[in-house]
VOGU-3710 file (C-alpha; in Angstrom, 3 decimals, decimal comma):
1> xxxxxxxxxx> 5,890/10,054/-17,774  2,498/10,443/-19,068  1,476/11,827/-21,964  1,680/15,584/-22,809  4,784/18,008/-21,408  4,918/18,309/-16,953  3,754/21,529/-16,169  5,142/22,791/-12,848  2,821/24,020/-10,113  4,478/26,343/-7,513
11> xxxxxxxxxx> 2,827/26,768/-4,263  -0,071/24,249/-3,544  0,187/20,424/-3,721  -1,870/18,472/-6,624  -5,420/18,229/-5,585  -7,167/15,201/-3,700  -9,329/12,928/-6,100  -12,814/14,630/-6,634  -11,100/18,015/-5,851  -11,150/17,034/-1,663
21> xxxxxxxxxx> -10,327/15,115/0,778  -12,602/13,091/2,386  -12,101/11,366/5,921  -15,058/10,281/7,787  -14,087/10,452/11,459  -17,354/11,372/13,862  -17,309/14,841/15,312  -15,820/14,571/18,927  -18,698/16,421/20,392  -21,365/14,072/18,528
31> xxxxxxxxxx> -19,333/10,631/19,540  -21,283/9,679/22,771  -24,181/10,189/20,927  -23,311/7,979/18,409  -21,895/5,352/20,328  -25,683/5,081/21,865  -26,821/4,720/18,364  -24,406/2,342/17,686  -25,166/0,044/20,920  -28,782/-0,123/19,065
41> xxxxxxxxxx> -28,008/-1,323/15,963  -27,219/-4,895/14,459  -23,456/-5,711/14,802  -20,684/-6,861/12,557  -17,783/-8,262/13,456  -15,202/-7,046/10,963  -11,664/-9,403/10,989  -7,331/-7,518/11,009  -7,999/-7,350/7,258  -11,410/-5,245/7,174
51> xxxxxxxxxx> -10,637/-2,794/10,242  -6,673/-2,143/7,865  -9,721/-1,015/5,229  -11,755/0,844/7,551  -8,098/2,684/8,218  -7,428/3,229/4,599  -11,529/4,740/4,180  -11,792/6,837/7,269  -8,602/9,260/6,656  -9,452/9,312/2,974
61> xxxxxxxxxx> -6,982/7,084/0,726  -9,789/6,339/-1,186  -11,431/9,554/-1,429  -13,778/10,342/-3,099  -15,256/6,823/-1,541  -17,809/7,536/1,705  -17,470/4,086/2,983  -17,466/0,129/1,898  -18,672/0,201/-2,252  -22,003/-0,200/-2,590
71> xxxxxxxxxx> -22,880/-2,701/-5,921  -22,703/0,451/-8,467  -19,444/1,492/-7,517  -18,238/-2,135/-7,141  -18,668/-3,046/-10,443  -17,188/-0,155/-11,795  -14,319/-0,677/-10,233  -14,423/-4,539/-11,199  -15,315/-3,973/-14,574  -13,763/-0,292/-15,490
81> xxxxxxxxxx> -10,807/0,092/-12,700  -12,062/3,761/-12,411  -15,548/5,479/-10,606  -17,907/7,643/-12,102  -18,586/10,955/-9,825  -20,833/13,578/-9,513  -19,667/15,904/-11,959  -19,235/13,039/-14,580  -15,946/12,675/-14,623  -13,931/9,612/-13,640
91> xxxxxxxxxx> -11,260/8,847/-10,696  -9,345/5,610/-10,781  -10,505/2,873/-8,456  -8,890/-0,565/-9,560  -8,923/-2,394/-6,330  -12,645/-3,264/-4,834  -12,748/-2,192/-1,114  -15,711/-3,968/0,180  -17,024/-5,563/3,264  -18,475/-9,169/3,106
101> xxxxxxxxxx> -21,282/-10,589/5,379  -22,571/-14,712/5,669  -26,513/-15,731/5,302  -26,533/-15,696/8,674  -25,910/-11,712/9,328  -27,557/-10,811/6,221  -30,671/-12,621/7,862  -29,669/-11,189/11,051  -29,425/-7,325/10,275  -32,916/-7,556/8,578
111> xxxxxxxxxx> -34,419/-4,130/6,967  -32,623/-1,776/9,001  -30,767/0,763/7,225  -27,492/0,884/9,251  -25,225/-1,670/11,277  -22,688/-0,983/14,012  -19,071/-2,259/12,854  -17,172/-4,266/16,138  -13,760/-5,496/16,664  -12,875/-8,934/17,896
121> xxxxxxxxxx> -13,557/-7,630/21,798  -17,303/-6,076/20,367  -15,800/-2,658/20,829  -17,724/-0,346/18,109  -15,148/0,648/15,023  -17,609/2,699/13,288  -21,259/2,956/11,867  -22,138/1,686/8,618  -25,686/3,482/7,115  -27,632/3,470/4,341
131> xxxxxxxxxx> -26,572/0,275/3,161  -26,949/-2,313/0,878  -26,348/-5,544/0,720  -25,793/-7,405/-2,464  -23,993/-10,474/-4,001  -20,716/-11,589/-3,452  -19,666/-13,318/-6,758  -15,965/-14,191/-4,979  -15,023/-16,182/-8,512  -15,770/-13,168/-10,614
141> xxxxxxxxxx> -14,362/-10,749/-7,648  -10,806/-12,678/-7,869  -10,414/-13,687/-12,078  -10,844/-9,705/-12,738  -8,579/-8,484/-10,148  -5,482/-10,965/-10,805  -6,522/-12,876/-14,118  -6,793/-15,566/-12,911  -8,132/-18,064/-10,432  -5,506/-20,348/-9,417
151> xxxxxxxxxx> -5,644/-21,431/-5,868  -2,544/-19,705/-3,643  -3,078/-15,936/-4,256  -2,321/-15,026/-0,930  -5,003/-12,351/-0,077  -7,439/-14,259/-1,936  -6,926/-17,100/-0,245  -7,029/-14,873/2,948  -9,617/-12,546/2,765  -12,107/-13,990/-0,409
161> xxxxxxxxxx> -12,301/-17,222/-0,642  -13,412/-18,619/2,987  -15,450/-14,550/3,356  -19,264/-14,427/3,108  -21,245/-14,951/0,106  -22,812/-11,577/0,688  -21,789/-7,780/0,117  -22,004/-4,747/2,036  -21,756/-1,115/1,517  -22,486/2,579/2,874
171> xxxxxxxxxx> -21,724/5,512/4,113  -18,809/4,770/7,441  -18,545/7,045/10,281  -15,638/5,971/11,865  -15,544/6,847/16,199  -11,971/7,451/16,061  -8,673/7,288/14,229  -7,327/3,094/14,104  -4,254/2,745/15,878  -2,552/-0,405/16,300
181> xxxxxxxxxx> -0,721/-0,029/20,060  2,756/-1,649/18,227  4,930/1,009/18,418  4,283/2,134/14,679  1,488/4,920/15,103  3,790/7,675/14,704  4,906/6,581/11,805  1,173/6,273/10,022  0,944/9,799/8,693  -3,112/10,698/6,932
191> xxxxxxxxxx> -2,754/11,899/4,077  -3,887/15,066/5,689  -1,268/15,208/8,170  1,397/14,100/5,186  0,224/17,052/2,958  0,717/19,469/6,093  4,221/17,928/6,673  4,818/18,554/2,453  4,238/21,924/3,085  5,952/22,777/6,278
201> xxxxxxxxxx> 8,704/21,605/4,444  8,002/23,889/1,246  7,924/21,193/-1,365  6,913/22,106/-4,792  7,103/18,188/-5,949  6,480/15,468/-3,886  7,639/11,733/-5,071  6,441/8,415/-3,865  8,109/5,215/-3,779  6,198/2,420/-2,398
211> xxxxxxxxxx> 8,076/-0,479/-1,057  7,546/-3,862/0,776  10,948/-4,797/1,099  13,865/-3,229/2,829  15,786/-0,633/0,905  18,996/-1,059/-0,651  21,680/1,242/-2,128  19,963/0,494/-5,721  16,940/1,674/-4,346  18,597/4,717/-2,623
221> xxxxxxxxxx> 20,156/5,285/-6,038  16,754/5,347/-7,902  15,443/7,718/-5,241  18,252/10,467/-5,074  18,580/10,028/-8,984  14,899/11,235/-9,124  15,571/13,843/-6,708  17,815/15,575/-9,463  16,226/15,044/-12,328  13,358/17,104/-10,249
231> xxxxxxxxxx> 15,723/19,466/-9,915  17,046/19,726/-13,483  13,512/20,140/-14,165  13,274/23,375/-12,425  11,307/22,226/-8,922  13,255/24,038/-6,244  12,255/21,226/-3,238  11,003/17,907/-4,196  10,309/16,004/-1,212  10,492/12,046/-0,967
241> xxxxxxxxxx> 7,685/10,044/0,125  9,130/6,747/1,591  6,037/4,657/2,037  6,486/0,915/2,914  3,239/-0,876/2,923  1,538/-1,581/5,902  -1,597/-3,646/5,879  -1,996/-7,241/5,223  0,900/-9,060/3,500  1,894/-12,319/2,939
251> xxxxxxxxxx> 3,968/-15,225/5,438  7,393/-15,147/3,860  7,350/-11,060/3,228  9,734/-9,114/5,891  7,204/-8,042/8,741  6,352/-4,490/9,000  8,087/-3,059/12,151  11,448/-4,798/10,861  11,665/-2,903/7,495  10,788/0,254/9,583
261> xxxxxxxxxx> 13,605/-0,594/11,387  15,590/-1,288/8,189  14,316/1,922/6,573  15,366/4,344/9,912  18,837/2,856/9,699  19,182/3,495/6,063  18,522/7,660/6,915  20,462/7,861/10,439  23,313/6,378/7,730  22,818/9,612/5,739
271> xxxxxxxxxx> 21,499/7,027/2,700  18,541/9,074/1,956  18,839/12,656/2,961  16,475/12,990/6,379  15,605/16,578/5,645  14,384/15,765/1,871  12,319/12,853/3,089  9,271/11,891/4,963  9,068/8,129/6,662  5,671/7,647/7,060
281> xxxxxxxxxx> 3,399/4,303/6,539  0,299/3,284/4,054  -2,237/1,173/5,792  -3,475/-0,641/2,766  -3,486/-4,496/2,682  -1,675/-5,768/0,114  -3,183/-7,892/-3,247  -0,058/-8,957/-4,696  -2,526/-8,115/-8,016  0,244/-6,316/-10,311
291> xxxxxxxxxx> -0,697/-3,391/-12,942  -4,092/-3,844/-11,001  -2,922/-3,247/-7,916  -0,276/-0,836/-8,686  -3,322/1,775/-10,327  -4,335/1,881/-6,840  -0,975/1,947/-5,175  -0,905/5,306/-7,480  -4,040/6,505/-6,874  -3,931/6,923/-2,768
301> xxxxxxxxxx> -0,304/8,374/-3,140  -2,445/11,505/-5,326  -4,660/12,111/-2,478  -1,611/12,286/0,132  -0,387/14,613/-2,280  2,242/13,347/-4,314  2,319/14,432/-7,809  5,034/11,627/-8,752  5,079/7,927/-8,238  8,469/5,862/-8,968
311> xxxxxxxxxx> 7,672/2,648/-10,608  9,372/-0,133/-10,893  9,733/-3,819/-12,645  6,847/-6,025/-11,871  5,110/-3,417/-9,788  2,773/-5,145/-7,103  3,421/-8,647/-8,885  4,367/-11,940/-7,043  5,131/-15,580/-8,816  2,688/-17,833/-10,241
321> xxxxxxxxxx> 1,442/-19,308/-7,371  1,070/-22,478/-9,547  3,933/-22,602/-12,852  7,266/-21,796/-12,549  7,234/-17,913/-13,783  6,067/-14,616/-12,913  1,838/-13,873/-12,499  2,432/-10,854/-14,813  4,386/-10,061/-17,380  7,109/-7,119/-15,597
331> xxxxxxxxxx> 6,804/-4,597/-17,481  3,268/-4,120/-17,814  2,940/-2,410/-14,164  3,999/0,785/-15,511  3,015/0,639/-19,127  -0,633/0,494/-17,761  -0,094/3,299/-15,214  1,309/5,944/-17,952  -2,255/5,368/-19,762  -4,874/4,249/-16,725
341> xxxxxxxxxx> -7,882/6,863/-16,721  -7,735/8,810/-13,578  -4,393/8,769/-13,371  -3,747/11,111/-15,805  -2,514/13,509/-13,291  0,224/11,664/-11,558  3,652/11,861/-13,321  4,814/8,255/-13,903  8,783/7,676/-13,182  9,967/4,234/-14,754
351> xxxxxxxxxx> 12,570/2,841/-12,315  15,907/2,421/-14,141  17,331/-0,727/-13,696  20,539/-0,633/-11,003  23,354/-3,260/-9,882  26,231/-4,006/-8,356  28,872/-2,300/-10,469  32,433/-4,523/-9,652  34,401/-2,110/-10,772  32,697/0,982/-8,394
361> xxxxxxxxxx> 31,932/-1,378/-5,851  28,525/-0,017/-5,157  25,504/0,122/-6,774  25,251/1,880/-10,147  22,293/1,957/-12,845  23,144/-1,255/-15,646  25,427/-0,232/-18,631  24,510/-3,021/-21,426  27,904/-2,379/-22,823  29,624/-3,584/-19,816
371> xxxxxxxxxx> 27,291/-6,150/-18,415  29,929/-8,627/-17,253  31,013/-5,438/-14,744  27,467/-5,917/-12,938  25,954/-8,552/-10,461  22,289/-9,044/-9,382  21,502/-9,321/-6,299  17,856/-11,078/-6,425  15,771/-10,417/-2,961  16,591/-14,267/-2,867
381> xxxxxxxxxx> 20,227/-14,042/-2,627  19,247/-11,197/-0,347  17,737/-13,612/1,802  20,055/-16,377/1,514  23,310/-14,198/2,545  21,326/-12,581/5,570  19,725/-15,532/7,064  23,738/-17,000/7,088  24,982/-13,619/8,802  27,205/-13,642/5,376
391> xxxxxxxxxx> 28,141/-10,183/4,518  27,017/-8,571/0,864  29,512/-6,743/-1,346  30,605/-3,217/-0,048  28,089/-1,011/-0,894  24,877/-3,230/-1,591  23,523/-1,933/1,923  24,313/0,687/3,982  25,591/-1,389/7,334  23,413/0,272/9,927
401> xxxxxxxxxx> 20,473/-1,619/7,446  22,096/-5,083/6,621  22,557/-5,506/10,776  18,950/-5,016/11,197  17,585/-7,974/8,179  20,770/-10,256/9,508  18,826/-9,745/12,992  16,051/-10,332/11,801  16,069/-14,039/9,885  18,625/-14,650/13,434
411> xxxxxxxxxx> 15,523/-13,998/15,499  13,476/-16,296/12,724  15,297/-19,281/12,993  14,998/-18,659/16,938  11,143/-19,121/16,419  11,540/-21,460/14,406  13,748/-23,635/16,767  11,746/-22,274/19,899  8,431/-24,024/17,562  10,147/-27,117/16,711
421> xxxxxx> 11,364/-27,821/20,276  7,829/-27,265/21,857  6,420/-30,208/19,299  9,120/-32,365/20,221  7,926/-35,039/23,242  10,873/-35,056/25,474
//
């Protein structure tokens, strides 16, 4: 944990960054009105990637951020990982959320002093004002956040490298909340409507495990073992945030609305304790940029109002996209988080390390004493023994969950051979 004894506070959740939370959603009554404005005013044609940002500013993930960084608050975050605010003190910021433009807008929009934000169809997302534009130094931008800049990081390569050469910031006032019509919107909790559900459920603690994967009884083993040492501690209802990822992430990662499949199993099988635990979904794309990354992973989880954040090897790390190894060394992720300014409110929880135990048949946390007893299961093998409808040892995955992956690569070889056939000249 970080430094300095946990104190426990009964009654109220931890406070948002900057001591509130900021969305920036237009007034209902004030929305025509602003949609004239809007119809006005230069447009800007924001891509899947920027309107998932939009999401993560508008309910207030990155409070105390107004809208897309202007340059001051950019290179802070570039250069310092954490923001300077008005009372002088600092909030961690790690990941830049910013909003590029080509010469060709930048020319376009001219010296007005706000821009309308449109969707793929020109519908308006939200107004953008008192802006600045500024430059987009996209080799700078990607050797700061991931150390390096080897071709093949995946939202680099996505979302930087092809982007405008150009900046944007300023203040967003967003028309209405994002949804994405797929069946998922339920599940995407603010962090407003998350720290309501906290305390209709009277927790004194709430813990956050972020995940990108789909869970298995290690995991579920990590999670309930936290749940008592909360306990021991003297909390009387520490609540479990489950929060799977849900912006951008890359080709071969499990898509989202299978792992929430995967997930719902894993509590109708009584896995995770329903009543204890809140489902819900974080919009943020993913950077794949490890202890980088992870600060900010951290950082929105404080403003939904979780005063604990499980952390685990390798933390928001991927491999080298170019040598045979791992981009960052594994246990750096949470090393930096027990000491990242900012973040020195957030309780850090190292993940112990779990395995198949042979002789329980389930998954247990690794004795080194015994460590012929234990197998690891690598999210390769994971792969491998799904995508062959082979079953995993008894107790890796609760059944209800295994089904759902096993369906899952099923229906992706079925796309695959559907693809394959249509290229084939009969």
């Amino acid at each position: 944990m970080n430094s300095g004894s946990t104190r426990i506070h009964s009654g109220s959740l931890i406070q948002p960054d900057g001591g509130k939370l900021i969305e920036l959603f237009i007034e209902e009554s004030q929305r025509e009105l602003k949609r004239e404005e809007a119809n006005k005013l230069p447009q800007i044609k924001v891509n899947k990637i920027d309107i998932e940002w939009v999401h993560v500013l508008s309910e207030g993930w990155a409070s105390p951020l107004k809208g897309f960084m202007r340059e001051n608050e950019y290179l802070q975050t570039l250069h310092f990982n954490c923001i300077r605010i008005d009372d002088g003190s600092f909030v961690n910021m790690s990941v830049p959320i910013v909003l590029a433009i080509d010469d060709l807008t930048k020319d376009e929009i001219g010296g007005v002093t706000s821009v309308a934000l449109v969707d793929d169809e020109n519908n308006p997302i939200s107004i953008l004002s008192d802006i600045e534009i500024y430059k987009h130094n996209k080799e700078e931008r990607i050797a700061r956040t991931w150390g390096t800049i080897a071709p093949g990081l995946p939202y680099a390569d996505e979302a930087i490298t092809h982007a405008g050469n150009w900046l944007i910031g300023g203040d967003l006032e967003v028309f209405e909340p994002i949804k994405y019509h797929d069946g998922l919107d339920s599940f995407r909790l603010s962090p407003a409507e998350l720290r309501d559900e906290f305390t209709r459920r009277n927790a004194d603690a709430v813990f956050a495990f972020q995940l990108r994967n789909p869970v298995h009884n290690g995991h579920a083993l990590l999670m309930n073992d936290t749940r008592r040492r909360l306990l021991e501690m003297g909390y009387k209802n520490p609540v479990l945030l489950l929060h799977p990822l849900g912006g951008y992430t890359k080709e071969d990662d499990v898509p989202l609305h299978w792992r929430m499949k995967q997930h719902e199993k894993v509590l109708e099988d009584g896995v995770l304790d329903p009543e204890t635990t809140v489902l819900s979904i974080f919009p943020s794309p993913m950077h794949y940029a490890g202890p980088t990354e992870v600060q900010w992973h951290a950082k929105a989880r404080i403003n939904a109002g979780a005063n604990f954040y499980i952390v685990g090897r390798d933390p928001a790390g991927m491999a080298h996209p170019l040598e045979k190894r791992d981009l960052y060394d594994a246990d750096h992720g949470k090393k930096v988080l027990s000491m990242a300014p900012g973040l020195e409110r957030l309780n850090i929880l190292p993940f112990k390390v779990a395995a198949y135990d042979k002789t329980k048949n389930g998954m247990a946390f690794f004795d080194p004493s015994r460590p012929q007893d234990f197998i690891f299961i690598s999210g390769t093998k994971m792969r491998t023994l799904a995508k062959n409808k082979e079953s995993p040892p008894d107790g890796f995955m609760c059944p209800g969950g295994w089904k759902v992956l096993v369906e899952y690569y099923d229906n992706l070889d079925q796309d695959e051979n559907d693809s394959v056939s249509e290229r084939v000249p009969v």
